[in-house]
C-alpha positions as CSV (number, residue, x, y, z in Angstrom):
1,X,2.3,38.5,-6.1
2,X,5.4,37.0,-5.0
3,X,3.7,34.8,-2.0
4,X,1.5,33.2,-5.0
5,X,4.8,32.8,-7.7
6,X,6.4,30.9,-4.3
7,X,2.9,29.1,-3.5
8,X,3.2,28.1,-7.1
9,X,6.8,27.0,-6.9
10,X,5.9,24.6,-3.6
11,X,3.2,22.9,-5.5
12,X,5.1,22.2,-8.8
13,X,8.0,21.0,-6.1
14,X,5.0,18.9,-4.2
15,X,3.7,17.5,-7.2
16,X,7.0,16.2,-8.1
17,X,7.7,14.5,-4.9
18,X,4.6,12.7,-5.8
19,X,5.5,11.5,-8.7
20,X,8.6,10.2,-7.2
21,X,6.9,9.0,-4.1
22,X,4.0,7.0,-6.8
23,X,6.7,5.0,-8.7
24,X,8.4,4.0,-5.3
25,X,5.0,2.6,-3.9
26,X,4.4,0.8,-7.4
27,X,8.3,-1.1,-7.5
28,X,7.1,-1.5,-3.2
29,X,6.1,-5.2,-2.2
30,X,4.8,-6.0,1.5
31,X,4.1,-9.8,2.1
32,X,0.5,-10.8,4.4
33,X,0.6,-13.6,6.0
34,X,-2.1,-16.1,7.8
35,X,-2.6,-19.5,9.3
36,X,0.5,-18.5,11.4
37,X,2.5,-18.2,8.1
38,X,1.0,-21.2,6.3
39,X,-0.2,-18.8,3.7
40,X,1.6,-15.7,2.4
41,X,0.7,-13.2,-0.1
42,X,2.3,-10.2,-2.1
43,X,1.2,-7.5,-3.2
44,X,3.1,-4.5,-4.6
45,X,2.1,-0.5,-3.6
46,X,-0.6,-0.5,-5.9
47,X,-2.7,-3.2,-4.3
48,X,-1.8,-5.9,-7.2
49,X,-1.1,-9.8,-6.0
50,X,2.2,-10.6,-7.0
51,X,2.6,-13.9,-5.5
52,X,0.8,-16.6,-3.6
53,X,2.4,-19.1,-1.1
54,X,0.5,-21.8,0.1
55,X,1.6,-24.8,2.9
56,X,0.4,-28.2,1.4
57,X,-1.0,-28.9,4.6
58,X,-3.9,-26.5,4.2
59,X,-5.0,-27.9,0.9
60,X,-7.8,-29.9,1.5
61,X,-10.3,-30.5,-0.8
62,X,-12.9,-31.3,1.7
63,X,-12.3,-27.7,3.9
64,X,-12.0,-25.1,0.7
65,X,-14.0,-22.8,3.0
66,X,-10.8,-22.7,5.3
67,X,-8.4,-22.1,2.6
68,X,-10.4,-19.3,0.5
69,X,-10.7,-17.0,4.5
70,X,-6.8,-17.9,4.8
71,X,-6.3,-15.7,1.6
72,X,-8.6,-13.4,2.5
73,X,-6.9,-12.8,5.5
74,X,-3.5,-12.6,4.2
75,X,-4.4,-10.2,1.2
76,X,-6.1,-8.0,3.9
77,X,-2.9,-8.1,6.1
78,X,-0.6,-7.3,3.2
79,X,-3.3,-4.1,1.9
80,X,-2.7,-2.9,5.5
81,X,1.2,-2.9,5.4
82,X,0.9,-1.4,2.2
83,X,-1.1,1.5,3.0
84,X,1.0,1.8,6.2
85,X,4.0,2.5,4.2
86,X,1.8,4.5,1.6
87,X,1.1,7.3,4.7
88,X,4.0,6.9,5.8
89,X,6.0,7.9,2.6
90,X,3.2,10.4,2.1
91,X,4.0,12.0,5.4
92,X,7.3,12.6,3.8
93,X,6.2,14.4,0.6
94,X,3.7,16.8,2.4
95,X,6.5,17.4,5.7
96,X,3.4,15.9,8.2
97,X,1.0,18.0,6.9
98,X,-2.6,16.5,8.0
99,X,-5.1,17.4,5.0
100,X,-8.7,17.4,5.4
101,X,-10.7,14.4,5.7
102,X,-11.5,13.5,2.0
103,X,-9.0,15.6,0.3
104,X,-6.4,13.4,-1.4
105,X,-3.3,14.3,-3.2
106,X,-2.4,14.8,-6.0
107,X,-5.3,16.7,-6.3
């Protein structure tokens, strides 16, 4: 009985750590960029555009097509770092642990 009061102990600890680790990725903000840096975007941990920045030279009203893959492209790019640093800070909580594929946390 004193292996499962300890198990029990770990996973209140765990589930802690991700609370901790959730309202860090929310306050997080990673910046995509495309057109070699003509347009950036930002998002925060959660996946929410914060900001869009977008060189005048790549407004045209004739070549929208252009301008809507250039977001595209830089949302993508900033949903990659994001989730980057979202595995990487979950490394931390669960000490490198590898969990099933599937099986997300918190549980």
């Amino acid at each position: 009985m004193k292996n499962l009061g300890n198990l029990m102990k770990q996973a209140q600890q765990m589930q802690a750590k991700m609370g901790e680790m959730q309202a860090k990725m929310s306050e997080l903000e990673v910046t995509g960029a495309s057109g070699g840096g003509m347009l950036k975007v930002v998002l925060n941990g959660k996946y929410e555009l914060k900001s869009i920045k977008i060189d005048k030279t790549l407004v045209d009203p004739e070549d929208v097509e252009v301008l809507e893959d250039l977001i595209v492209a830089a949302f993508n790019d900033a949903k990659v770092k994001a989730e980057a640093s979202m595995q990487e800070e979950m490394a931390k909580v669960t000490g490198g642990l590898n969990l099933p594929a599937g099986m997300k946390l918190p549980f």
